[in-house]
C-alpha positions in Angstrom: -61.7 60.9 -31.1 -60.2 58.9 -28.5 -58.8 62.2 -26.4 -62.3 63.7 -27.1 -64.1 60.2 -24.9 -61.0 60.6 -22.0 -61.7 64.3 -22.0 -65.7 64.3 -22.4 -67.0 61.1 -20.4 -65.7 62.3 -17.1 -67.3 65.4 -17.4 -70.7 63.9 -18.9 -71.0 61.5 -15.9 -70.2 64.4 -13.4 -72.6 66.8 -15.3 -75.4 64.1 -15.4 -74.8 63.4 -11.7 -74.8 66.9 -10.6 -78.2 67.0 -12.6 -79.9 64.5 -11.1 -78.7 65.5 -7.8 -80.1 69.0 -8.6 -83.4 67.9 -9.4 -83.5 65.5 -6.7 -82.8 68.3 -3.9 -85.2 70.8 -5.9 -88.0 68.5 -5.7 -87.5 67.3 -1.8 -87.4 70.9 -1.1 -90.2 72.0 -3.1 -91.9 69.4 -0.4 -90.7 71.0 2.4 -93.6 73.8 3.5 -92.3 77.1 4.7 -93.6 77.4 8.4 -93.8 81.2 7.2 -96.0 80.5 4.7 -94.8 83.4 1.8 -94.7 82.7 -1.5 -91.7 82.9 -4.0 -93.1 86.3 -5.1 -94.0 87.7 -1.8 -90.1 86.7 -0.8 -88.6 88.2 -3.9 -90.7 91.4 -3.6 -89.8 91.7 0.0 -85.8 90.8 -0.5 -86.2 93.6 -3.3 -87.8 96.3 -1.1 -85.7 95.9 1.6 -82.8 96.5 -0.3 -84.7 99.9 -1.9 -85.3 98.4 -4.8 -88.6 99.6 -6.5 -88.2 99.4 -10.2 -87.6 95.8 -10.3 -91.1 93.7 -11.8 -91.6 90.3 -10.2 -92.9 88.0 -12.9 -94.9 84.5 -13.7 -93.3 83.0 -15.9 -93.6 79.1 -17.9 -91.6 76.2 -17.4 -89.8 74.5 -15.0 -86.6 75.7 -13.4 -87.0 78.3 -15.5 -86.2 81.1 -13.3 -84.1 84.2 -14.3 -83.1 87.4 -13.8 -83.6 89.8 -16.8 -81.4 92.7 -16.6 -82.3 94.7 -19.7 -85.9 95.2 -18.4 -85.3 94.5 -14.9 -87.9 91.8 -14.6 -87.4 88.7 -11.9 -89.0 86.0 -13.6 -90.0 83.0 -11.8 -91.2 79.7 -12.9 -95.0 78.8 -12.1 -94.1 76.5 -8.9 -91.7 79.0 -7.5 -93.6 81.9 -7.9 -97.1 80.5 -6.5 -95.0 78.0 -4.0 -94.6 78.1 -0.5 -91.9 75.9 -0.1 -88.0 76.3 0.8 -87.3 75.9 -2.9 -89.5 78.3 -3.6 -88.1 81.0 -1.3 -84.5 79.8 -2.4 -84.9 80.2 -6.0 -86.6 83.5 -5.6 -84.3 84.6 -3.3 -81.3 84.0 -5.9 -83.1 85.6 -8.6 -83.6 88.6 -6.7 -79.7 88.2 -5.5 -78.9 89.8 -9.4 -81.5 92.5 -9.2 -78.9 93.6 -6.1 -75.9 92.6 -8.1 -77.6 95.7 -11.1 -78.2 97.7 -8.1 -74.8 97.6 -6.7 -73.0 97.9 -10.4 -71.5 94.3 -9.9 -68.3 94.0 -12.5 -69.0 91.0 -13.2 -72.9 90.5 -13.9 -72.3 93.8 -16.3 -69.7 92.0 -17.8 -71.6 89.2 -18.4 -74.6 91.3 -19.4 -72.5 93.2 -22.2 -71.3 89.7 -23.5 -74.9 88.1 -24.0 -75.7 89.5 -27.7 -72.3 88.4 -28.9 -72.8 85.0 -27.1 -76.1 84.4 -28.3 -75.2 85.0 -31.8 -71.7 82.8 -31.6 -74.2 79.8 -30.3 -76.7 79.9 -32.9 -73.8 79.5 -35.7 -70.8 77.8 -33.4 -72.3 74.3 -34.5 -71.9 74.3 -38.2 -69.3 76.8 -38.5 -67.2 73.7 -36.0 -68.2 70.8 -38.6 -67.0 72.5 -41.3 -64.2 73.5 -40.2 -63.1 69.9 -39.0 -63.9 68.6 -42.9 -62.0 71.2 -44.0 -58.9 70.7 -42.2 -59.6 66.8 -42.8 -59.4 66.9 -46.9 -57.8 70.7 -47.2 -55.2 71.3 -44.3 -57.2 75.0 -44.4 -57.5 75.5 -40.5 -59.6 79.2 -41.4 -62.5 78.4 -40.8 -61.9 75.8 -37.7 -59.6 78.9 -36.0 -62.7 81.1 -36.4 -64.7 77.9 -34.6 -62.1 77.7 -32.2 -62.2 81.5 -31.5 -66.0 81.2 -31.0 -65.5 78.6 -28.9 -63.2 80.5 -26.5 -65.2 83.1 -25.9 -68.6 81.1 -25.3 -66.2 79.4 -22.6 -64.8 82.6 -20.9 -68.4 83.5 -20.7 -69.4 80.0 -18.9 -66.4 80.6 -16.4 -67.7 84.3 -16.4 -70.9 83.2 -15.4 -69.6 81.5 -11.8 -68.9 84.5 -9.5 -72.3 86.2 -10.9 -74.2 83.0 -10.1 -72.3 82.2 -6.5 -72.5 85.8 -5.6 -76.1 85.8 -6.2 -76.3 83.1 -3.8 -74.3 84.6 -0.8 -76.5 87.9 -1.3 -79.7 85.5 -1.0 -78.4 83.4 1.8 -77.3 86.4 3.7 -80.9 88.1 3.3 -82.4 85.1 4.2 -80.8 84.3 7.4 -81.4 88.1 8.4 -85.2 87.6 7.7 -86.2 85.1 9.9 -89.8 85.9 9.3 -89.1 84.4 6.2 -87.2 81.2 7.5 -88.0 80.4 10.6 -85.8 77.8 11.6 -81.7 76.9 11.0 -83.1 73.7 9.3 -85.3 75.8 6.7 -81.8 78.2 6.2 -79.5 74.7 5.5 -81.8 73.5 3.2 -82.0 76.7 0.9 -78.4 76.9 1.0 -78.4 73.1 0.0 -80.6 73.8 -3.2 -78.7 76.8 -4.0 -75.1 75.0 -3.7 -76.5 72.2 -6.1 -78.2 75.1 -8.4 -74.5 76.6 -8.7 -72.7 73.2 -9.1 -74.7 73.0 -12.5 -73.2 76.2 -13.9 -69.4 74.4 -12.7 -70.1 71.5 -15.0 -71.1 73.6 -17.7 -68.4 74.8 -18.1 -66.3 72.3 -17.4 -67.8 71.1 -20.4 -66.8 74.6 -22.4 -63.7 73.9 -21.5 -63.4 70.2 -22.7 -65.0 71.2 -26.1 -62.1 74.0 -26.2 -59.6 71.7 -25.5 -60.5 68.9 -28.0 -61.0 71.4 -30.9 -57.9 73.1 -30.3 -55.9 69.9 -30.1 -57.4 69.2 -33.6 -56.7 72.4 -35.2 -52.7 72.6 -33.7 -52.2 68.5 -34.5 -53.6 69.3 -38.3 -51.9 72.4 -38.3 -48.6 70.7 -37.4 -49.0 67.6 -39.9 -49.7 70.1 -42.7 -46.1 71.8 -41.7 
């Protein structure tokens, strides 16, 4: 337990900082009026058309920060406040959404990668949990490291997808940045373009501490299973 708390606290004090620093910028800029006056969905259906994307749906959908990118049924969903805002937030958020829709368009390696990997993912996630306990009370009273390898294995590949997930998100981002500063009937002003790129650096910093996390999870799990596995030699 002890390597697990030098390991995990860092990284739960950066994550929660990063957070709250997310939230914080999202908010300020959610403020911050475009002086063009579009809404998230009129920018995400214009970055989309300009690009000759038609076949793309622009979507309402609930929650907050709850904006994605739906490849399967090519659907940009937007949360409630970006897709009815007229903020630089707004035109940010929708902006990076769309900034997949280009990555499907262009065959982007890695957003098909990560696209293929989401069924296996999801499933690995819904049992990861208990399959991890019992493996650790197995190789606690048993010495049987079976079933914490298989955790361990799970656990590997839900990490490799979080590091997977980096260039798709910060490659959305340049696509959205780049679009934006071209449109400047969409951002007027260099402020309005520095804060969208602000929102979007902080948007992308969460997806670094994620998995940073994966990663520390990995490595405390591993170091139980090898350190049991060797005692048991």
């Amino acid at each position: 337990m002890g390597i697990y708390l030098i390991l995990i606290i860092p990284v739960l004090i950066l994550s929660m900082f990063v957070q709250w620093r997310f939230r914080n910028k999202f908010s300020k800029y959610a403020e911050m009026h475009l002086n063009s006056g579009f809404s998230g969905k009129e920018v995400a259906e214009k970055m989309l058309h300009d690009n000759g994307i038609f076949d793309v749906r622009v979507m309402s959908t609930d929650g907050q920060l709850s904006d994605h990118y739906n490849p399967s049924d090519k659907t940009v969903n937007l949360s409630t406040d970006v897709y009815y805002g007229r903020s630089v937030a707004a035109a940010a958020v929708a902006a990076h959404e769309c900034g997949h829709a280009l990555q499907q368009a262009k065959s982007y390696s890695w957003l098909n990668l990560r696209t293929n990997m989401v069924p296996l993912v999801s499933l690995t996630s819904n049992l990861l949990q208990w399959v991890l306990i019992l493996g650790v009370l197995l190789i606690a009273f048993t010495f049987n490291p079976v079933v914490l390898t298989i955790g361990v294995i799970g656990l590997t590949l839900i990490t490799i997808f979080s590091i997977i997930t980096l260039p798709v998100e910060f490659d959305a981002s340049r696509r959205a940045l780049i679009w934006l500063k071209n449109n400047k009937e969409i951002l007027y002003t260099t402020e309005e373009n520095t804060q969208a790129k602000d929102a979007l650096w902080w948007a992308a910093m969460t997806y670094v501490v994620a998995a940073l996390g994966a990663m520390t999870n990995l490595i405390y799990y591993v170091s139980i299973l090898f350190g049991r596995h060797q005692r048991s030699v």
